[in-house]
Every structure is written in C-alpha cells, then in structure tokens.
C-alpha positions in Angstrom: 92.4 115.7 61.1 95.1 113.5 61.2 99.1 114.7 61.0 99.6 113.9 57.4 96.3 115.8 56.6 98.5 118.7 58.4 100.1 119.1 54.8 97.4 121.5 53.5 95.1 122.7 56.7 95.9 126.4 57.3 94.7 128.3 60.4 93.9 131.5 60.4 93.5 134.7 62.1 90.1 134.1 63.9 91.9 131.4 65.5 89.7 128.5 63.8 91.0 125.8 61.3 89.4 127.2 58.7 86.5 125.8 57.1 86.9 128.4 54.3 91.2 128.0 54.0 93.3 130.8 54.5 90.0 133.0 54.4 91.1 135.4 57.2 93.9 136.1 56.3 93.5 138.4 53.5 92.1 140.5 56.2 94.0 140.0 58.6 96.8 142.4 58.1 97.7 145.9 56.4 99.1 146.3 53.4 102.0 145.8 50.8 103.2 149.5 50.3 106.6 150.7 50.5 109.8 149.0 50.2 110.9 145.8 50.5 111.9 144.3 53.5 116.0 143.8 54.6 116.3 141.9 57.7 119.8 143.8 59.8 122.6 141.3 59.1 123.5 141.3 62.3 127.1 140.1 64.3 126.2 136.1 63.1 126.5 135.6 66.9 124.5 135.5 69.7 120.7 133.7 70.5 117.8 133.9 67.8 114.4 133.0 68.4 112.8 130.2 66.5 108.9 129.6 66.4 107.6 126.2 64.8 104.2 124.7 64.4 103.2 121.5 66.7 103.2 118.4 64.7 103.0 115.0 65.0 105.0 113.7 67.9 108.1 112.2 65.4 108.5 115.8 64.1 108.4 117.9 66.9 111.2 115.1 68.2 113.3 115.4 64.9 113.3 119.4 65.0 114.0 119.2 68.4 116.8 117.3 68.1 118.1 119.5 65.1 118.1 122.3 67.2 120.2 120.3 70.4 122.7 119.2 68.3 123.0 122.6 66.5 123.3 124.4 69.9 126.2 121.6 71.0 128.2 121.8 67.9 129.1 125.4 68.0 129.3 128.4 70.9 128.8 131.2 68.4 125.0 130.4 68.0 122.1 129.8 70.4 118.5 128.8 69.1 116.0 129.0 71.3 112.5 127.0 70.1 109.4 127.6 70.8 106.2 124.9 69.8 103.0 126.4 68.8 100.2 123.8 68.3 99.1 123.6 64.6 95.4 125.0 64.9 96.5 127.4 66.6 99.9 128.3 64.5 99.1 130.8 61.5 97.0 132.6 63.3 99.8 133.4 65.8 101.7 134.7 63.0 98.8 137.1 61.6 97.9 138.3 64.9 101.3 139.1 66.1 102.9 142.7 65.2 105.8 142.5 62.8 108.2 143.6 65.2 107.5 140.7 67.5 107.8 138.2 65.5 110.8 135.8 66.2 114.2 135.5 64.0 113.6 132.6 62.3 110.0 131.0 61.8 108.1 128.3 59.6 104.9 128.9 57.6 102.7 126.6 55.6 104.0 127.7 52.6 100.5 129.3 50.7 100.9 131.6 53.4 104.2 133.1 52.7 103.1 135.7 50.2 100.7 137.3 52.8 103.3 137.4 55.4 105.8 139.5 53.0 103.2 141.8 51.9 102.4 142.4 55.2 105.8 142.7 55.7 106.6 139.8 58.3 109.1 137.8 56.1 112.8 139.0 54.5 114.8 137.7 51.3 116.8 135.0 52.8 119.5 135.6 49.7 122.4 136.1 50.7 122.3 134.8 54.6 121.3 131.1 53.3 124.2 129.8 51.9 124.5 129.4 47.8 125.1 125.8 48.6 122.1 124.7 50.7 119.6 127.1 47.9 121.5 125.1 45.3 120.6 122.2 47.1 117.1 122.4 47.6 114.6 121.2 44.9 113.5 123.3 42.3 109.7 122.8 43.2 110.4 123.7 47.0 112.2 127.0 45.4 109.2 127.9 43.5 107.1 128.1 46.5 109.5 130.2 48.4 110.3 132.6 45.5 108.8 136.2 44.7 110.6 138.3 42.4 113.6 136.5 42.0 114.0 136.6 45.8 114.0 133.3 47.7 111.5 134.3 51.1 111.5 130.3 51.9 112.5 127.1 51.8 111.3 123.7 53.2 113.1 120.4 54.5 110.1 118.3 52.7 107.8 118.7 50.7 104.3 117.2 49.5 102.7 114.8 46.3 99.7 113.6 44.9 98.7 110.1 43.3 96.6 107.3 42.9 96.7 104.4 45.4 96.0 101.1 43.5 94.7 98.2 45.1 96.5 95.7 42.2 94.1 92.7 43.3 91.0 94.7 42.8 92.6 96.3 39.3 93.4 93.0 38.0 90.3 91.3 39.1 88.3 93.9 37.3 90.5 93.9 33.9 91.6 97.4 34.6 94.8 98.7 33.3 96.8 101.1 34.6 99.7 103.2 34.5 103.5 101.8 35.3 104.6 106.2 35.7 104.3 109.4 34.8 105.3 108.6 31.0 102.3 106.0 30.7 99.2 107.9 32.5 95.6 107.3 32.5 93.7 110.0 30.0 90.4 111.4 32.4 88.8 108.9 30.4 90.4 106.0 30.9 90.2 107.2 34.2 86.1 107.2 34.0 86.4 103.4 32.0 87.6 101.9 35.1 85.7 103.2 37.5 83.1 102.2 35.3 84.7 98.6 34.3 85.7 98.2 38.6 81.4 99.2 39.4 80.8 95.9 37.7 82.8 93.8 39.5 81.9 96.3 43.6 78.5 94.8 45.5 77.7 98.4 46.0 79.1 100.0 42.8 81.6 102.2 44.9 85.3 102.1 43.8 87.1 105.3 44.5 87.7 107.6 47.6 88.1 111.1 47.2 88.7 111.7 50.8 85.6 113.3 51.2 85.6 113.7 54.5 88.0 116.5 53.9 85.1 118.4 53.0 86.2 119.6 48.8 85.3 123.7 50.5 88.7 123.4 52.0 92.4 123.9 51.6 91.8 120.1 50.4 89.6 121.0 48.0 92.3 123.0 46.2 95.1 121.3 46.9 93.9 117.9 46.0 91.9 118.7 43.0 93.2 122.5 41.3 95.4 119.5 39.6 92.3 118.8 37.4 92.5 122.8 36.6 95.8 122.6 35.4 95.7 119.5 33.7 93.3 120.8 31.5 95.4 123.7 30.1 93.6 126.8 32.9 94.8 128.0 36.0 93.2 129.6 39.3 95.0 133.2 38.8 97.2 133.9 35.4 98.8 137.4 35.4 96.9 138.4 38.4 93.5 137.8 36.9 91.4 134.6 37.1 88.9 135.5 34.4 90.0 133.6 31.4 92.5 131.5 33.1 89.7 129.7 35.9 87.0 129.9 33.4 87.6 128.5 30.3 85.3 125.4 28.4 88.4 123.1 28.8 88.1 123.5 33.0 84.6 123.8 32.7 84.7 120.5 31.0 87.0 118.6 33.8 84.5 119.6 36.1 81.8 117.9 34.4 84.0 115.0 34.6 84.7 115.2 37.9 81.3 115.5 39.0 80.4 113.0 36.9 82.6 110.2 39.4 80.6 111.0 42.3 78.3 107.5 42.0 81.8 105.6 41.9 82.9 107.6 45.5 82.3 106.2 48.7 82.0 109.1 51.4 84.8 106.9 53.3 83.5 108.5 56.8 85.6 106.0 58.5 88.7 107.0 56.9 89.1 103.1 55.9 87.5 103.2 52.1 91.0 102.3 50.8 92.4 100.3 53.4 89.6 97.9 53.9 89.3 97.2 50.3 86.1 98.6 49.9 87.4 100.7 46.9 90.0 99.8 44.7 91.5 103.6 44.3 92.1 106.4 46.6 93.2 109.9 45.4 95.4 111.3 48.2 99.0 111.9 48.9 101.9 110.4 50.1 100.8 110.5 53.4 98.7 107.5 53.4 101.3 105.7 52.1 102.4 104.1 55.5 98.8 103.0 56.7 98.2 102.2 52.6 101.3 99.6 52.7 100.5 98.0 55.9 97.2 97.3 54.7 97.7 95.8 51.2 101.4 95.1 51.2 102.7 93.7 47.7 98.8 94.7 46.5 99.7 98.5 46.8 100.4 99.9 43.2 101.0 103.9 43.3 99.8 106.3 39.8 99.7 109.7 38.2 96.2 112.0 38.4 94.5 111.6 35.0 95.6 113.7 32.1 92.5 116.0 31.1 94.7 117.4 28.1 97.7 118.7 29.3 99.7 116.0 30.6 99.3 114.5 34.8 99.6 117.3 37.5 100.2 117.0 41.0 100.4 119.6 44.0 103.0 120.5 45.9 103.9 122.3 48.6 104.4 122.0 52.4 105.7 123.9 55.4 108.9 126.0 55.3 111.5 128.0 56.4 112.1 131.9 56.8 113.4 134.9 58.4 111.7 137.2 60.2 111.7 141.0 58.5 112.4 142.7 61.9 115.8 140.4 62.8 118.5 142.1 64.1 120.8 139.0 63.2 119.9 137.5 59.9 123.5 135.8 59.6 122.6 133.5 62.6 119.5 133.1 61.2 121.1 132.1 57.7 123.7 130.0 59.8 121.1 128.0 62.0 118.8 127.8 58.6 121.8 126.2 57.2 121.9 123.4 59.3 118.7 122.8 59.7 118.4 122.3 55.9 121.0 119.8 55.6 121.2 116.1 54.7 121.2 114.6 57.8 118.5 117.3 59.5 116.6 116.7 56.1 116.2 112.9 56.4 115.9 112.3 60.1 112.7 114.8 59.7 111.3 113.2 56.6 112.0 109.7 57.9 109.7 111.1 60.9 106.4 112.0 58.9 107.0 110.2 55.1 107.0 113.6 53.6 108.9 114.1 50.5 112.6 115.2 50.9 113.1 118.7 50.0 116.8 119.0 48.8 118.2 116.8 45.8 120.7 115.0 47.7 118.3 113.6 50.7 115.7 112.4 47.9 118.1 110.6 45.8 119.6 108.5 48.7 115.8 108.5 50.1 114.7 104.4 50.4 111.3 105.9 49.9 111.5 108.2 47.0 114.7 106.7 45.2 114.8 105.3 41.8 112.8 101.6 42.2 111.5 103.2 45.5 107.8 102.8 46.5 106.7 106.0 46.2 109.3 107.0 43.2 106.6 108.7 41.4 106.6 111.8 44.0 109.6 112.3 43.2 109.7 111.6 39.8 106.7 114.4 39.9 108.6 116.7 41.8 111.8 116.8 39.5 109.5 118.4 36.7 108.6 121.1 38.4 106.0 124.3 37.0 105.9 126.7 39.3 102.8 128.9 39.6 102.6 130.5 36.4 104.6 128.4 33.5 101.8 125.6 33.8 103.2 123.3 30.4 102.6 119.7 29.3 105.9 118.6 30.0 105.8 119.8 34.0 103.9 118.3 36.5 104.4 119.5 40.0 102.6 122.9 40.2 102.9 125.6 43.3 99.5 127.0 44.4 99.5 130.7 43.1 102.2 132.5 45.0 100.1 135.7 45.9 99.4 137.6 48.7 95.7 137.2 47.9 95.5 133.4 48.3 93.0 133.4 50.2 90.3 134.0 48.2 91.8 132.0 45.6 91.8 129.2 47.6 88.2 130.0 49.3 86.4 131.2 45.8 87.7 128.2 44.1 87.2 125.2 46.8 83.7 126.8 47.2 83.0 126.2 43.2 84.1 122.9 43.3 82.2 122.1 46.3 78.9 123.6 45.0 80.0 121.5 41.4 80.5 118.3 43.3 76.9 119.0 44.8 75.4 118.9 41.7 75.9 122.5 40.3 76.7 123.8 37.0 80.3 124.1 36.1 80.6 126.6 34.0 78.1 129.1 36.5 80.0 127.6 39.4 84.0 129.0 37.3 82.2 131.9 36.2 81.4 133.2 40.1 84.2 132.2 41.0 86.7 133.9 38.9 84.3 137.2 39.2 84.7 137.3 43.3 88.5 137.0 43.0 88.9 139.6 40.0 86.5 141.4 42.2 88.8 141.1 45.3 92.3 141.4 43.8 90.6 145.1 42.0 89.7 146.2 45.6 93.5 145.7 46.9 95.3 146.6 44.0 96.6 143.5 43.0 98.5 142.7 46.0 101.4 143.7 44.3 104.6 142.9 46.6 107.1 145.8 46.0 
C-alpha cells in the first residue's frame, strides 16, 4: 500500500496490517479503571525518548531534520529518535508495557482513545504551550481531545474529494461543483455517472479505490462520509443502535451499492490517471500523481450531499506524551517545536498532507485560498467533531472511543457485505447489534 494510503492503515497487535482495522486492539490491552493519567512534570531538562512510525522516505527526512535542528538550537534538551516501520508500528505500542513506553510518541490518531484507556497516553495541557494548541486547527483538536483534555495533536492532517477529469466532464455534459457551497446532491451524483456511461466504451466511469478492499480502515474512512451525510452516525452517545441504523443511512447504502456498474475495480491503481474513468473518490493524496497526469484537466469536488450537507474525513497521525514520563516539560518543549510553522511545512511539503495549524495552511501554495486543493482546507475549517454531526460542518473525526475497533471492523464489514450485493438495512442492523453488543461487555469504555 502505497505512503499516502499510510493515512488510514492501522496495525495492530497481532503484528499484521489488519485486514479487519484496528481489530486487535480492543483486545489487546487492560482496562480503563482508575484515575486519569498525569505524566511527572519533570526538571524540562535533560534527554526524552521519541518513537515515530517509518514513512515515506521525504518524512522520515523532514522529522529527522526537526529533531537535528531542535537538538543544535538549545543545550537544555536532547531528543533522541527512534523509526519503527509502519506495519509494524501500532502494534509496538499495544504490545509494549506502559512503563516502557518512550516520552514522547506518535499514533495514527483512531488509536489514541485505546492508548489512554489503557493508560499509555497523558493530557498534554499545560506542557504544550497555549500558543501552539491555539494554533493548531480545530479539526486536528477534535481528534486529539477527550473530555476537555487535549491527548494529541498532529502537524497535518487528511481530506476527502472528488478528482474530476474536466475533459471527460465536459465531453459528457456533466456539471459539476465549483466548492463546498455548490455540491452535487447523491443524485446528481448517480445522473452523471449515468450521463458519463453513455459517452465510456465499457460503461465504467468512477474508481472507488477498490483495491483497498471497503472491509478495511478504508472502508470507513473513505465512505462513513455517506453515513453522516445522511443525518446517522457510527456510534451517538455510546450506542450505535438508532444512530448506524436508521432508513435515511439505510437508504445511502442502497445508493451506494447501486454505483457499483459505473466502478472500475482499478487493479492497476491507474483507473483515474489513464483516463479510463472520469472520477475518482480518494484523498488528497493522489493529488500529485492526479496533477502530473491530467494537468490543467484536473478539477477537485465535494462527496455528494445525501441530505445533510457534503462530508469529508479527517484525521491523520499525531503527537503525544507518554503517561509514564518523568519529564513532560521537555516533552511539551520539544512538542513545541516540532509543531511549529516551519517544522509544519517542511513535513507537509514532504507527503502533500494537509497542514495541521492555521498559520502553515493559510500561507500553504497547496491549500491557500485559489490553491489547488483549497477545498481540503476549506473542508477542514468547518470542522464537526465526532458527535455534533450538523449540516453546516463538514470535516468529521471518526468516533473518538476507546472501542474503535469494532466500530471500525462491524461497520467496514457491513458495507463490504452491502457493496457485495447485500441488504442494507440487514447489513446496519448487524452491525449496530455487534457493537452495542461489544461496548455492553466493556462497560462502555468509559475513559475516567
């Protein structure tokens, strides 16, 4: 799976890129009862530990440099960094006793609630400074946020959309959206696939990158957006019966379902790119290979509305501080500067992620107003968090709970089986039983 795919894989604790996302993790560790967890402040001096996962070579190169010029710039500080390949990187986490764990370390943010249940995260408050929390984006806080305490925060983070191929659009009469403000209903969406068929030798015109496999953190991440946009959610108050379930998301999925003629299975990864379809719902990951390969053709749009207004995921990897630290303030001070402007865009101008503090997307070339990809970051500036999923927002965190995965699994399952050909509405019903079912046999996961 390639780097950008990178932004929603998950490994877990079997040590496997999990077919079934984030599956093991729910098992993987103890439990969630006692107090919360205080990292020891610490002297602020001294050397920390810092574990990161393995990217693609132009990030481990930007974080390495961060962490150079950090230990050059100041005496008070040492980081030390260690790489841990991506497969393999979660599952380090899980596996590894609390006490053990290093200073400062990322996660891939779905994973975050599990870690502080499990009590392998602390609050950052209060050793990240109000100026760099300030700074970062309201939909990067969201993920990082339990509680009113902040457990997280990313330097980028992550968008949905609609690749255009303009040629192909025009050629077929289609019209579509200029932004967020002027989005495609689902079935306007439906119309020009329909309208583009016509006009395709073998009647395929959109790529769902199925090669993903939809049983899979992609599966959720990519298309829970549908979920939303039609007014449900995959977990509401700690229950997903009557949030998951509902006619309105049982009729998305028949709508959904109901495209798979118009996809090609793009096994080559090319679908897009080759011009064999004239729309590709993916991230803003593709964008580079997307604008090499159709240039001035390339046109970038919202996920349909099913009802209540566009949605998009979001989310990426992040930042926190391990629960057993003896020095949180160096943590907090290093965290500080990695977080920054200049840290911020040299990373981000690595892998083409979105930038996760307001100042580094405004000035991004990318992401700026009349940038090429300003609709992430127009989608990221109305921002719902995991629970407050209204009209007028549009970039929605993937529930922050400690029982994830089996949100993620139950769901991506269901829309697998729906994809396949089954029944919505029996497909949402088992669904929302096996995580009701699971969240009654741990209590909720309630985080203390």
């Amino acid at each position: 799976m390639n780097a950008g795919n990178r932004r929603y894989r998950h490994a877990a604790c079997t040590g496997l890129a999990l077919t079934l996302p984030l599956a093991a993790l729910a098992a993987c560790g103890g439990g969630g009862s006692g107090t919360d967890t205080a990292a020891e402040a610490g002297s602020g001096t001294g050397t920390i530990s810092v574990w990161a996962h393995q990217g693609q070579q132009s990030e481990d190169s930007a974080l390495q440099s961060a962490v150079k010029s950090f230990n050059s710039s100041q005496s008070k500080v040492k980081v030390e960094l260690k790489l841990i390949p991506a497969d393999d990187y979660t599952k380090t986490i899980t596996a590894t006793d609390a006490t053990k764990l290093p200073d400062v370390m990322e996660f891939d943010g779905p994973t975050m609630a599990n870690f502080v249940y499990n009590k392998k995260l602390a609050p950052i408050d209060g050793y990240v400074s109000a100026k760099t929390l300030d700074n970062a984006t309201g939909a990067i806080k969201a993920q990082g946020e339990i509680g009113g305490k902040h457990y997280g925060l990313g330097m980028y983070d992550s968008g949905l959309g609609i690749y255009g191929n303009r040629k192909l659009l025009d050629a077929a009469g289609v019209k579509y959206p200029k932004g967020l403000s002027d989005d495609w209903t689902a079935a306007q969406f439906t119309s020009a696939l329909k309208a583009l068929k016509a006009k395709d030798s073998d009647g395929k015109t959109l790529d769902l990158q199925e090669g993903n496999g939809f049983a899979t953190e992609w599966g959720t991440y990519g298309f829970a957006p549908i979920v939303w946009s039609a007014g449900g959610s995959l977990l509401k108050d700690g229950k997903a019966e009557g949030a998951l379930d509902t006619p309105a998301v049982d009729s998305a999925l028949k709508t959904f379902q109901s495209w798979k003629p118009y996809v090609d299975p793009n096994t080559d990864g090319n679908a897009f790119a080759k011009g064999r379809v004239a729309l590709s719902w993916v991230g803003h990951w593709m964008y580079p290979a997307y604008s090499q390969a159709l240039g001035d053709d390339l046109v970038v749009l919202p996920l349909p509305d099913f009802g209540n207004g566009p949605k998009t995921g979001q989310g990426s990897w992040a930042w926190g501080i391990g629960a057993n630290t003896k020095n949180a303030k160096a943590a907090g001070t290093f965290l500080d500067t990695l977080l920054n402007d200049t840290n911020v865009t040299a990373m981000t101008t690595a892998n083409g992620a979105v930038p996760a503090t307001k100042t580094a997307l405004a000035k991004s070339d990318l992401y700026k107003q009349g940038g090429p990809l300003q609709l992430f970051a127009d989608q990221i500036a109305k921002p719902c968090g995991d629970s407050d999923i209204t009209k007028s927002c549009v970039a929605v965190t993937r529930p922050v709970t400690a029982g994830y995965p089996t949100v993620t699994a139950k769901f991506s399952e269901a829309l697998n089986s729906v994809y396949g050909g089954a029944d919505p509405k029996s497909a949402l019903d088992k669904a929302a039983r096996a995580i009701d079912r699971d969240y009654s046999d741990n209590a909720g996961y309630k985080i203390p």
